[in-house]
C-alpha positions, 0 to 999 in steps of 0.5 A: 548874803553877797559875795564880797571883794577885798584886799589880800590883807583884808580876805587874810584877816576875814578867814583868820576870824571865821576861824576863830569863830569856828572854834569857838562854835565846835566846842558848843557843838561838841557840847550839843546832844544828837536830837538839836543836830537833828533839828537843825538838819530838819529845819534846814532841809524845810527852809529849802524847800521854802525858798526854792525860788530864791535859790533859784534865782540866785542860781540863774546869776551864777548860770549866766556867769557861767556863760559869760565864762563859756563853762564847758555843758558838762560844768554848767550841768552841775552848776545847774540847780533844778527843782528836782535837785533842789528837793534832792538836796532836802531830802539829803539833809532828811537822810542825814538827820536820821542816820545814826549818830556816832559821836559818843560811842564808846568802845573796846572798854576792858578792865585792866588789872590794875583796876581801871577800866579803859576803852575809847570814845568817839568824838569830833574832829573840831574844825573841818574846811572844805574847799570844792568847785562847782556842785552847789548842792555840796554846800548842803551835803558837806555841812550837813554830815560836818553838823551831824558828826559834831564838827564845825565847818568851813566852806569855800565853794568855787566862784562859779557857784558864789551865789548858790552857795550863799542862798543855801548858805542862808538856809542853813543859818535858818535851821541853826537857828531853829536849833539853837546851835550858834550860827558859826558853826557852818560859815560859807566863805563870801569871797570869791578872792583865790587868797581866801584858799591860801590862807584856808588852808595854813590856818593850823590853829583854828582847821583841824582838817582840809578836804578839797573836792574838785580837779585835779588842778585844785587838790594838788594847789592844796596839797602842796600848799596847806600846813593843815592835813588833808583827806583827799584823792588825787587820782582814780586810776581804777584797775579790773584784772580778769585772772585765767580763773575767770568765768567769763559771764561774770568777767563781761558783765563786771568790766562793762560795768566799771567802765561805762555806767558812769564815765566821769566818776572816780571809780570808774576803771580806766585800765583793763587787765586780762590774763593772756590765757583769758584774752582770747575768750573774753576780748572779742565780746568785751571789744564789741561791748565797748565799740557799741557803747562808744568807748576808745580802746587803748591796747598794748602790743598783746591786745592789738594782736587779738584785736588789731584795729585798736589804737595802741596804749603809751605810757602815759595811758596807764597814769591817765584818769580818762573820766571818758569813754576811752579805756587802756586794755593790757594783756599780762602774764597772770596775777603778778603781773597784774598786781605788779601793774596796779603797784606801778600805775595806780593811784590807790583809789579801787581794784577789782579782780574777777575770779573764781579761784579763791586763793587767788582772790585772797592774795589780790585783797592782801597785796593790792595797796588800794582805799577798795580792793574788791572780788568779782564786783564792778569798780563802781561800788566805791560810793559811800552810799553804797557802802552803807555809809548813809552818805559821804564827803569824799573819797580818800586814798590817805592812810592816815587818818580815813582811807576810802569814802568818808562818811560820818564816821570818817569824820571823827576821830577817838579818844581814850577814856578811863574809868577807876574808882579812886584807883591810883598807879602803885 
């Protein structure tokens, strides 16, 4: 497979007929059992590690376009596919295969007095397109989960990983294949014309669903313009309040984690808030922490005041998703102010309070509007994996219809069926 250029009219017509194939291929796989979406999971993970030197030499054509473009190292890392990460990629696809398949289950089935029996099915989506930038490997993780919850997909990768995409592309058709699945059920749009988005993501007849994955710049393109729901999050404005009732151990050790285990990933906090009573015992240790560890602090007046070689915080601060090593620091009044801040601030992506008073804790997990809202617990847990969701597609902060990682059951959805005998409404 190559990329492909063509006019606007023709990259329209070619997206609306890949539509149509992925409609017509989402009923057959609608229709297919658990053991054939494996077999198509395995058989692609083996076509991977067969053609490991085609995927990367496909890969070194994106790398060098890549530095035609003067991609910034920390892109061209992630355009980057080693060996290691191309085995990764397999042994994702294995992962996937044996996590257990929840298209079919059938719950909540009560018998009503009328005589039927009701409950509800769980079923796929249909049709999902999925829009990302840089990462190859996503072109693996994304099909994978779509095939394995049922759903065909639709995958638009960004033009800086065209040629990956379409080598692991290649594998994929390879273990539909061997399963015996139609070969439209995962197609890799072979454009790298930007008009391919636009007409992604107003097909309403044949997508079922968008979820983009990449800058800020991109998932607000596709909010504002797709006509077809999203599952997304715009922002991860993450929150760790230290309240009064803190021990101080456990206070440390959690805000040094949230903040420098990872600084690019959407759970990490960028905002740290401590209870003014709090302050004084834990922000000098938590300073030294995080000057050792290189991090920029951000503080407001009170925190300055504790720690006056600090840089003072603005108000566009507290709305900045760093996904750096600069944190905003706060000191409040207590645990309304603190929930009072995440309300005006945050992005409701993860929030984390750190206590020991357990009445505070439950208000803070009833009141804080956030996808995760967690209790003594590093904000960096937000990870589908972690969560026990075997894997994820992403992490939404929508309230309809998934909220917080999106894993195989986030990407399907229920239906009612009722069961009688003969039974008819008096």
């Amino acid at each position: 497979m190559t990329a492909t250029t063509a006019t606007t009219g023709d990259v329209a017509a070619r997206v609306a007929e890949i539509g149509r194939q992925a409609r017509r291929a989402s009923r057959a796989l609608a229709a297919s059992d658990t053991a054939s979406r494996n077999r198509a999971l395995e058989a692609t993970a083996s076509a991977i590690e067969a053609r490991v030197e085609s995927i990367q030499r496909a890969n070194r054509l994106d790398l060098e376009g890549g530095r035609q473009k003067s991609l910034s190292p920390a892109l061209m890392d992630r355009l980057e596919l080693t060996p290691s990460r191309i085995a990764a990629m397999a042994e994702g696809l294995r992962q996937i295969a044996a996590l257990p398949d929840p298209v079919g289950e059938i719950t909540d089935l009560r018998r009503r007095p009328s005589g039927i029996r009701v409950g509800r099915m769980r079923v796929p989506i249909g049709v999902i397109a999925i829009i990302y930038e840089s990462r190859p490997n996503v072109t693996a993780d994304a099909a994978a989960l779509c095939l394995k919850s049922g759903n065909a997909v639709i995958l638009r990768g960004g033009s800086e990983a065209i040629n990956s995409n379409l080598s692991i592309a290649a594998c994929i058709a390879e273990g539909l294949a061997a399963a015996s699945l139609p070969a439209e059920a995962v197609q890799v749009i072979d454009t790298t014309d930007r008009a391919a988005v636009g007409a992604l993501v107003t097909m309403d007849e044949f997508v079922d669903v968008i979820v983009p994955r990449g800058g800020k710049g991109l998932i607000e393109r596709i909010s504002r313009d797709a006509t077809v729901p999203v599952i997304k999050h715009l922002d991860g404005i993450c929150h760790v309040y230290i309240d009064d009732d803190a021990d101080v151990d456990k206070a440390v050790r959690v805000a040094v984690n949230a903040k420098t285990r990872r600084y690019g990933i959407c759970g990490a906090m960028e905002t740290l808030l401590i209870a003014e009573a709090m302050a004084p015992a834990v922000l000098p240790e938590l300073v030294r922490r995080y000057t050792d560890a290189g991090v920029e602090l951000r503080g407001c007046e009170r925190t300055r005041e504790l720690s006056p070689g600090m840089k003072a915080a603005t108000d566009e601060d507290w709305v900045t998703e760093y996904l750096a090593p600069i944190l905003s620091i706060r000191v409040v009044d207590g645990l309304d102010a603190a929930i009072e801040h995440i309300a005006t601030y945050g992005s409701g992506h993860t929030d984390a309070i750190v206590t020991e008073n357990v009445s505070r804790a439950d208000r803070f997990l009833a009141e804080v509007d956030s996808s995760s809202v967690m209790v003594n617990a590093s904000t960096q847990f937000a990870d589908g994996f972690e969560y026990g969701l075997g894997a994820e597609i992403g992490i939404s902060t929508n309230k309809l219809h998934v909220r917080g990682p999106v894993g195989l059951e986030g990407l399907t959805t229920q239906k009612y069926v009722v069961f009688g005998d003969g039974t008819i409404r008096p």
